[in-house]
C-alpha positions in Angstrom: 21.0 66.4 63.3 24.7 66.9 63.1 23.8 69.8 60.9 21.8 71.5 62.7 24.5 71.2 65.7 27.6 72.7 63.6 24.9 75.5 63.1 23.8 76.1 65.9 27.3 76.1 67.7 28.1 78.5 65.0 26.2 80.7 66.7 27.4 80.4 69.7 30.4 82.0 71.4 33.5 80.5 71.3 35.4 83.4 73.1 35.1 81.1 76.2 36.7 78.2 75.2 39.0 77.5 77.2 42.8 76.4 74.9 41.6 77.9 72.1 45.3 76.9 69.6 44.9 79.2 67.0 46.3 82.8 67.2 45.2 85.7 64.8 47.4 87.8 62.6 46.8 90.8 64.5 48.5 88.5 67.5 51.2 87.9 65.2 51.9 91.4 64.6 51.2 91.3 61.1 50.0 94.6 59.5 46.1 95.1 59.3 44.1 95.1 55.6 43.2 98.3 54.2 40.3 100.2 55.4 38.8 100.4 52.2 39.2 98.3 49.1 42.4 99.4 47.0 40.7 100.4 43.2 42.0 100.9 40.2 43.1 104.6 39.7 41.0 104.7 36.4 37.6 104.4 37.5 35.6 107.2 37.3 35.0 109.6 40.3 31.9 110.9 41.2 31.3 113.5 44.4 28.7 112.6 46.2 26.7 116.0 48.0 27.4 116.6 51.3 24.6 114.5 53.8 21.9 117.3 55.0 19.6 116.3 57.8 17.0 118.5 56.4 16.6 115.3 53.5 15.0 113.5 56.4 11.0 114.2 55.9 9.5 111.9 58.9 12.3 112.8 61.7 9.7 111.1 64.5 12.0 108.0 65.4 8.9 106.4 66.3 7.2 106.4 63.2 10.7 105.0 61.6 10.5 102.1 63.8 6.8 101.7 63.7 6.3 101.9 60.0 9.5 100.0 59.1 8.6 97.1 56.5 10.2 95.3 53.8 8.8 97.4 50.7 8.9 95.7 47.2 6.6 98.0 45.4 8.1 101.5 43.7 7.1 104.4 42.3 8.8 104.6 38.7 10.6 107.6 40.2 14.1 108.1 40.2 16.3 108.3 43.4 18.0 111.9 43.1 21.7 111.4 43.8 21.2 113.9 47.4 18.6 110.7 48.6 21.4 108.1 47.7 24.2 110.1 49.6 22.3 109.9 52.4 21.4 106.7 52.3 25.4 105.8 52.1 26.4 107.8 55.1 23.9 106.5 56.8 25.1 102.4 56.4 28.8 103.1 56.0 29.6 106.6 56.0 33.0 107.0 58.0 32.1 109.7 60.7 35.9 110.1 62.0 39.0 108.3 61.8 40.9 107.2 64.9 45.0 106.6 64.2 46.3 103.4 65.0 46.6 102.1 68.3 49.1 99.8 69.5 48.3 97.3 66.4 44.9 97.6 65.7 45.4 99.5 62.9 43.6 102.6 62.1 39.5 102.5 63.1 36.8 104.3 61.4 33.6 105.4 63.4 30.8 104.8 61.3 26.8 105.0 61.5 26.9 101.4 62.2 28.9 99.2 64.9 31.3 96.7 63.3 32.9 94.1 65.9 36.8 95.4 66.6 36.0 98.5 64.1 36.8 96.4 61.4 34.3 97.2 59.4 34.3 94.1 56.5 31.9 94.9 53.8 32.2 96.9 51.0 29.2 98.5 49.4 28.2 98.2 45.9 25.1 99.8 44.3 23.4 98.6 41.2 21.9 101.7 39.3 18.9 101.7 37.1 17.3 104.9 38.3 19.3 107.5 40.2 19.4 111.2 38.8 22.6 112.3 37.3 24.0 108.7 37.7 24.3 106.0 34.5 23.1 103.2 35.0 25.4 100.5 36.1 27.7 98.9 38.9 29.1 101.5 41.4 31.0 101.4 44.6 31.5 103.6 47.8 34.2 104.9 49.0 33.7 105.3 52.8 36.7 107.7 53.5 35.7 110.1 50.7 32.0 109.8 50.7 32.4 108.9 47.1 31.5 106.6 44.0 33.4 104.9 41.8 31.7 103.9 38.3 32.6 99.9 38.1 31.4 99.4 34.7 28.6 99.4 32.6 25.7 96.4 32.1 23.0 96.7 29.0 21.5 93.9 30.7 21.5 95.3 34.2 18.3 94.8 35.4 17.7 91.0 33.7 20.5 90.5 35.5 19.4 91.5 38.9 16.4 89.4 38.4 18.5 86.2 37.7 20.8 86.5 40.2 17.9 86.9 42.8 15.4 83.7 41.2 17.6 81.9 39.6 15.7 80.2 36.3 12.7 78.8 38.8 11.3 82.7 40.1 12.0 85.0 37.8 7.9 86.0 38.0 8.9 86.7 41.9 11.9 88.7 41.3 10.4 91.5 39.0 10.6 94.1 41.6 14.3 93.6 42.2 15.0 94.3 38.6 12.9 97.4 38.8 14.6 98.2 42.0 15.6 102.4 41.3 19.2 101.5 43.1 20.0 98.0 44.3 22.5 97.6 47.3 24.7 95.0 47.5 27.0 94.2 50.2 30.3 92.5 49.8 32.2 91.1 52.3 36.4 90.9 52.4 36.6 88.3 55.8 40.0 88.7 56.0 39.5 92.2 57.6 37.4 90.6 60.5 40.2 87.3 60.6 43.1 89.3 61.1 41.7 89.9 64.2 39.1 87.1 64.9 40.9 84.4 63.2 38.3 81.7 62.5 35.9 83.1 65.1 35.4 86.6 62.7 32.6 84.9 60.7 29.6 85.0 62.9 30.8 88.6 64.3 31.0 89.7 60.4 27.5 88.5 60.5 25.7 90.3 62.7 27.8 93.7 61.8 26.0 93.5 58.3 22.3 93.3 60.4 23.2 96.8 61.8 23.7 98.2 58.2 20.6 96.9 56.8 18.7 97.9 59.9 20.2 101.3 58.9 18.9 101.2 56.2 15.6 100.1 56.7 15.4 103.1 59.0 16.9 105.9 57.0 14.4 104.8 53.8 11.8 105.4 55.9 13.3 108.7 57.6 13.6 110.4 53.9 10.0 108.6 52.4 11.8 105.6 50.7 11.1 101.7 51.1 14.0 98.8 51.1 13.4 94.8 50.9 16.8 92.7 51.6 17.1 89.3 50.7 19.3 86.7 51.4 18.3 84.1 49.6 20.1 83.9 45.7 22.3 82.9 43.8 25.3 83.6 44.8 28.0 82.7 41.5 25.3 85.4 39.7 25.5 88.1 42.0 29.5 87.7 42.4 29.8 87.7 39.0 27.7 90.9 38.4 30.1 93.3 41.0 33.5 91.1 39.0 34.2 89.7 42.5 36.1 86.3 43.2 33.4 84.9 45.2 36.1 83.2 48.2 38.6 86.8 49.2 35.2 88.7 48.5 31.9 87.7 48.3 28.4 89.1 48.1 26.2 88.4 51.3 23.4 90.5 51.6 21.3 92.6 49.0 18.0 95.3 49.1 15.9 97.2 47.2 15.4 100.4 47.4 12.8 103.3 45.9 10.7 105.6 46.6 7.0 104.3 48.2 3.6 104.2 46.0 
């Protein structure tokens, strides 16, 4: 039961308790952690179009949230690369960029709220079927609205499937490797512990819900389907993005094409 109990305190605030001993490096004056993951100046760029609302074919926000489901089963029709920038803005997209104040650092308004503005996951898309894209390991860059080729993967899609099933479902994880575009969401914590300290975690949490919701919803705005998982394997999926699974770490993943 003691399990259970570290859990469910977990989930609990601890904003109230009262003595708390630990003080965060943001207390300790201590400059924040970039807004967006520093990248090797070699990768490959690639512009992303400019987001148009006229993409969006169902713009009833009731029908969004009334026909949103978690949708495994894709046409075997590419994404086209206008669908996919849209889909970015719309989980991480930076709408404006607020200078620092006093020592938060500087904070980006997004889509999406993020606890402090902080703002800890990176994005990451697996590509087997976007127009004008090859396929392979990409990552967004927030403040541009821009992609960065990672590198390349032969085995790409085999390797989605593993990292999702492990050896024991790879029948059950057929779609993910079929999966037009794959999201994956990485998160650096110590954006959200240089201000939180060790309360960040649980906060970091719930900040990745709101993307996915986003997602969920924008799919469905421009004809699309998503399915996240959270259950994987978690060395596999690390690996895949060349990640060192304990200053960044995969934590959420989903699907994405167009519906049958």
């Amino acid at each position: 039961m003691d399990f259970f109990d570290n859990n469910r305190n977990f989930m609990k605030s601890g904003f109230d308790i009262p003595g708390r001993e630990f003080v965060s490096d943001q207390e300790r004056g201590l400059p924040p952690p970039p807004v967006e993951k520093p990248l090797n100046s070699n990768l490959k760029l690639i512009e992303l179009p400019s987001v148009d609302k006229n993409i969006i074919k169902h713009n009833d926000l009731y029908s969004c949230f009334d026909n949103r489901r978690s949708r495994r089963n894709y046409k075997d029709k590419p994404i086209t690369l206008e669908e996919l920038s849209f889909l970015l803005w719309a989980t991480q997209g930076v709408q404006k960029i607020i200078p620092a104040y006093k020592k938060t650092g500087h904070i980006t308004l997004r889509p999406v709220p993020s606890a402090g503005g902080r703002h800890s996951y990176e994005t990451y898309i697996a590509v087997n079927n976007v127009e004008g894209l090859e396929k392979g390991i990409y990552i967004y860059l927030p403040l541009e609205h821009k992609l960065a080729f990672y590198h390349s993967d032969d085995n790409l899609s085999d390797k989605l499937i593993y990292a999702y099933g492990g050896e024991n479902y790879q029948d059950e994880a057929q779609w993910l490797g079929r999966a037009p575009v794959v999201f994956l969401w990485a998160c650096i914590p110590y954006r959200g512990e240089w201000r939180y300290h060790c309360e960040a975690h649980k906060l970091m949490l719930l900040d990745l819900g709101h993307i996915c919701q986003n997602l969920y919803l924008a799919c469905e705005g421009i004809g699309c389907g998503a399915c996240a998982i959270a259950g994987y394997v978690q060395t596999a999926f690390d690996e895949l993005l060349h990640i060192d699974g304990e200053n960044e770490y995969v934590v959420y993943v989903a699907g994405v094409g167009k519906m049958v």
